[in-house]
N, C-alpha and C positions, 0 to 999 in steps of 0.2 A: 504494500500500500504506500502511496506517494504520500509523504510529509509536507507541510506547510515549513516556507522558509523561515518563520518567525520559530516553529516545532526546530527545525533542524539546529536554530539558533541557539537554543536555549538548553539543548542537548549537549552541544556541545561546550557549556560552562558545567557540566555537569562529568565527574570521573567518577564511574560505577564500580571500580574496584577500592576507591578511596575509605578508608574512614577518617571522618571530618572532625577536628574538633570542633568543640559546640559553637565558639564566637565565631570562628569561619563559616562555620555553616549558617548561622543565624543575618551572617552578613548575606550571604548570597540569594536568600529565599525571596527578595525584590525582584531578583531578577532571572530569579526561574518560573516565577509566576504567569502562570495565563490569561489572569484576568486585569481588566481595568482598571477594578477597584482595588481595594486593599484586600488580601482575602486571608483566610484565619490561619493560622501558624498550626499546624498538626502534629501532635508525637504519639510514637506509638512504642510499649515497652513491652519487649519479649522477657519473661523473665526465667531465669536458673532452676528449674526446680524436675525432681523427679518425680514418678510416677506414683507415688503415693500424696506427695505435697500439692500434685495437678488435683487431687480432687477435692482440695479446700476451696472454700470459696472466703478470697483477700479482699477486704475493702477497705475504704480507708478514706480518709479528709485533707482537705487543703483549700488554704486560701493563698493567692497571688499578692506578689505586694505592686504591681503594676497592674490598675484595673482594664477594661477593657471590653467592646456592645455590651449589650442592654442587660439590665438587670431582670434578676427573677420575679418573674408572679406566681406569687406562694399564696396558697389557697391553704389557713386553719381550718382544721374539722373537732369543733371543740363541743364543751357541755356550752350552756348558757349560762352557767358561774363565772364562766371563764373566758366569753371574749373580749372584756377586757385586756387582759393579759396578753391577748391573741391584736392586738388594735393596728399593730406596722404590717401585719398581714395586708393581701391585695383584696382578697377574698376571708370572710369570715362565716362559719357558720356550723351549723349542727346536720342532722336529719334531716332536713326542712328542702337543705342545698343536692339532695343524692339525685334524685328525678335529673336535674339538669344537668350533676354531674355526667351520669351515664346517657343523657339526649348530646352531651359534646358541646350543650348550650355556654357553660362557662371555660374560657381559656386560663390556662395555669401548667405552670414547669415544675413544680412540687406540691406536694403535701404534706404539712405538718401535722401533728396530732398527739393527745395525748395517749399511756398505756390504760387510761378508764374508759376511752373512745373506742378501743380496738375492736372488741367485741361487734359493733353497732356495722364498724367499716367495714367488716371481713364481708357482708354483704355486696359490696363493691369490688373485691377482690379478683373478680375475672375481667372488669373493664382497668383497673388502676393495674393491676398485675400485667396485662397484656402490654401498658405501654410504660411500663418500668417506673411507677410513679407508686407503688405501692409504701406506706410508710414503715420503716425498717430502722430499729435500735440500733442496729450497725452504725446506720451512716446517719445518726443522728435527728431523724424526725419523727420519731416517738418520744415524746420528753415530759417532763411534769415543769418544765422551765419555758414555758413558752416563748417569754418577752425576748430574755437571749438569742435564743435558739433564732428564732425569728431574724433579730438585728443583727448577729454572724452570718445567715446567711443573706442579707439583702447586700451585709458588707465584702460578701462576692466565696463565700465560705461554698468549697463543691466536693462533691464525692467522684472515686473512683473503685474501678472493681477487677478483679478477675475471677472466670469462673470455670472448672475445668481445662487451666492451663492458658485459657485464652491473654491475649495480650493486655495492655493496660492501654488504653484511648483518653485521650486530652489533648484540650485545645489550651496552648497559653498563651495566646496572643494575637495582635495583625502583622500582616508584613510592613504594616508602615510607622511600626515603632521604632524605636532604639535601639541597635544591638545592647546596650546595657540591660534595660530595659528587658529585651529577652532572655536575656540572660541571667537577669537577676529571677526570670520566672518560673525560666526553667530549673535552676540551678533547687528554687523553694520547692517545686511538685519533686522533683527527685529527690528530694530530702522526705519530703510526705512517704515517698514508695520507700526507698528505704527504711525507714521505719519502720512500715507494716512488713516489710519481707525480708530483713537480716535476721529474722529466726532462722529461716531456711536454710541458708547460709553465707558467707564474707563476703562472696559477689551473684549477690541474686539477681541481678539485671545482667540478660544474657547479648539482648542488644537493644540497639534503641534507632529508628528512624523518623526524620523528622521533615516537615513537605509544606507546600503552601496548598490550599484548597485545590487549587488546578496548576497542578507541577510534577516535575518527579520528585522523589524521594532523595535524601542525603541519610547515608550510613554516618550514625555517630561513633566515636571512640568514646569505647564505654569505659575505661582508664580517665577520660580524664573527664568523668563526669563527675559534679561537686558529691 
């Protein structure tokens, strides 16, 4: 198949046997990019682990210190003691809000809730579980601390997962940030993954690639990642 001369271009800033370190690579994602606008900074983490450690399921928290689009609309599903508590929420409400939940009438990227709600919500469980929105103590949105919970994450607080070995997915940024900037963003989520996966063991991150929305991929050196 014949390539576009802009494709061939951009190919060729691009060494597929390289691994890159991170500020090189972070520098070049402008201009392996496809798009016009700015498009999102992609990482994807393969991590170390053997055949028994694949069948944990790793999750795990992080907040960026460089923010970056649009904030969450976080939909509370609380008692009515409590929505106060629940007030920085987009969305607030009880039972009242489930009809429209599952008609798709309201939009939202999370759900908070507390462990005395769960009961009531598991009703919900095949439309909020079908699109990963299901509220989960892991990753923090089941809580008896609403107000927080809430305010961490409007302040840009995100979860990651692995499940069955699968890779680790995040997005930390635009291309038309700062290398520092990305670099300081990346530098913070690899610290979050570590975290959750140096049980496993000393080098649980087996690689790591990272791309602009419409681009090719850059292999990281995973030595010299913070």
């Amino acid at each position: 198949m014949k390539r576009s001369k802009k494709y061939t271009q951009i190919l060729s800033k691009v060494d597929s046997e390289k691994r890159y370190a991170p500020s090189e690579a972070l520098a070049l994602l402008p201009e392996i990019s496809y798009t016009k606008f700015p498009g999102s900074v992609e990482l994807k983490i393969f991590l170390n682990l053997n055949e028994k450690q694949k069948k944990e399921s790793i999750r795990g928290s992080y907040t960026l210190p460089h923010s970056f689009g649009k904030s969450l609309t976080i939909l509370a599903i609380v008692d009515k003691s409590e929505v106060e508590k629940a007030k920085d929420a987009d969305i607030v409400g009880g039972e009242e809000l489930f009809k429209d939940i599952e008609s798709g009438k309201l939009n939202f990227d999370m759900v908070v809730t507390t462990p005395m709600m769960m009961p009531k919500i598991a009703k919900l469980g095949k439309f909020l579980g079908s699109k990963g929105l299901m509220p989960n103590p892991k990753n923090g949105t089941i809580t008896n601390d609403l107000g927080a919970t809430i305010k961490k994450f409007k302040q840009g607080l995100k979860n990651f997962k692995s499940v069955n070995g699968e890779p680790i997915n995040a997005v930390i940024g635009k291309t038309d940030m700062g290398v520092e900037q990305l670099k300081e963003n990346l530098d913070s989520f690899i610290k979050s993954v570590m975290n959750e996966t140096k049980k496993f063991n000393s080098n649980p991150i087996k690689r790591a690639i990272i791309a602009p929305t419409m681009g090719p991929k850059l292999e990281l050196d995973t030595t010299r990642l913070s």
